[in-house]
N, C-alpha and C positions, 0 to 999 in steps of 0.2 A: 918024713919031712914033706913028701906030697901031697900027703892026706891032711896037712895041716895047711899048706898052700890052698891046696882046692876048697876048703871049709872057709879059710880067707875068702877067697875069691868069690866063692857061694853067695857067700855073706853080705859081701859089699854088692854085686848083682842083685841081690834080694833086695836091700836098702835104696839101691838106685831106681829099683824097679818098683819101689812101693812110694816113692820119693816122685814117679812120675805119675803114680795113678792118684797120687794125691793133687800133681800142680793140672794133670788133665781133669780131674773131678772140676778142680775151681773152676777155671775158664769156663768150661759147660756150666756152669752155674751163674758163671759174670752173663756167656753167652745169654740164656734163659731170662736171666734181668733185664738185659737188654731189648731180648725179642718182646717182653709183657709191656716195656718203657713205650716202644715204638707204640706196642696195640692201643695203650691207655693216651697218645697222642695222636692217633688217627681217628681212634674215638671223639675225642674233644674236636677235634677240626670238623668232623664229621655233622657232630652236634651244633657248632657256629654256621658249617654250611644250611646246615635246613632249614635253620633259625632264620638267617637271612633269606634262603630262598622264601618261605614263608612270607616272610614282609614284603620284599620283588611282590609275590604272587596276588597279594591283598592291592599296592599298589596297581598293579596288572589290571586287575580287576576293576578299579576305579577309573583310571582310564578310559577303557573299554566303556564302561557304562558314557562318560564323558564323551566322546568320541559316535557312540550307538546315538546319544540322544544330538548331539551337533548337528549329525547326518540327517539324523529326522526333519530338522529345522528346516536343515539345504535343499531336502526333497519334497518339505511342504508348497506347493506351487500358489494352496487358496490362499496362504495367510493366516489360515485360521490357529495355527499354532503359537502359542507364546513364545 
């Protein structure tokens, strides 16, 4: 009657335990979806940041020249500048 107890018991422990390495595989796997979800959305942000930096930097750039050529004007004392 023991031995048929403990084969019970075995049994159901074995189930329970194959029962958890299946519901811990999933999660690791939702986990793993998740962490690629984040990367492929930092990615994209990443890509709109430099996109815009880029334009910032062209505008930047025009300014400057704007600003380079003003000063020139300010500092011309003959006149002789347009």
């Amino acid at each position: 009657m023991m031995r048929v107890a403990a084969m019970v018991l075995g049994g159901v422990l074995l189930l329970g335990g194959g029962a958890l390495v299946v519901v811990a595989d999933q999660q690791r796997v939702a986990a793993v979806q998740s962490a690629k979800d984040a990367v492929d959305d930092a990615r994209e942000r990443l890509a709109a940041t430099r996109a815009a930096n880029l334009d910032l930097a062209d505008r930047l750039t025009g300014l400057r020249a704007e600003i380079a050529e003003q000063e020139n004007q300010l500092a011309d004392v003959t006149g002789l500048l347009p």
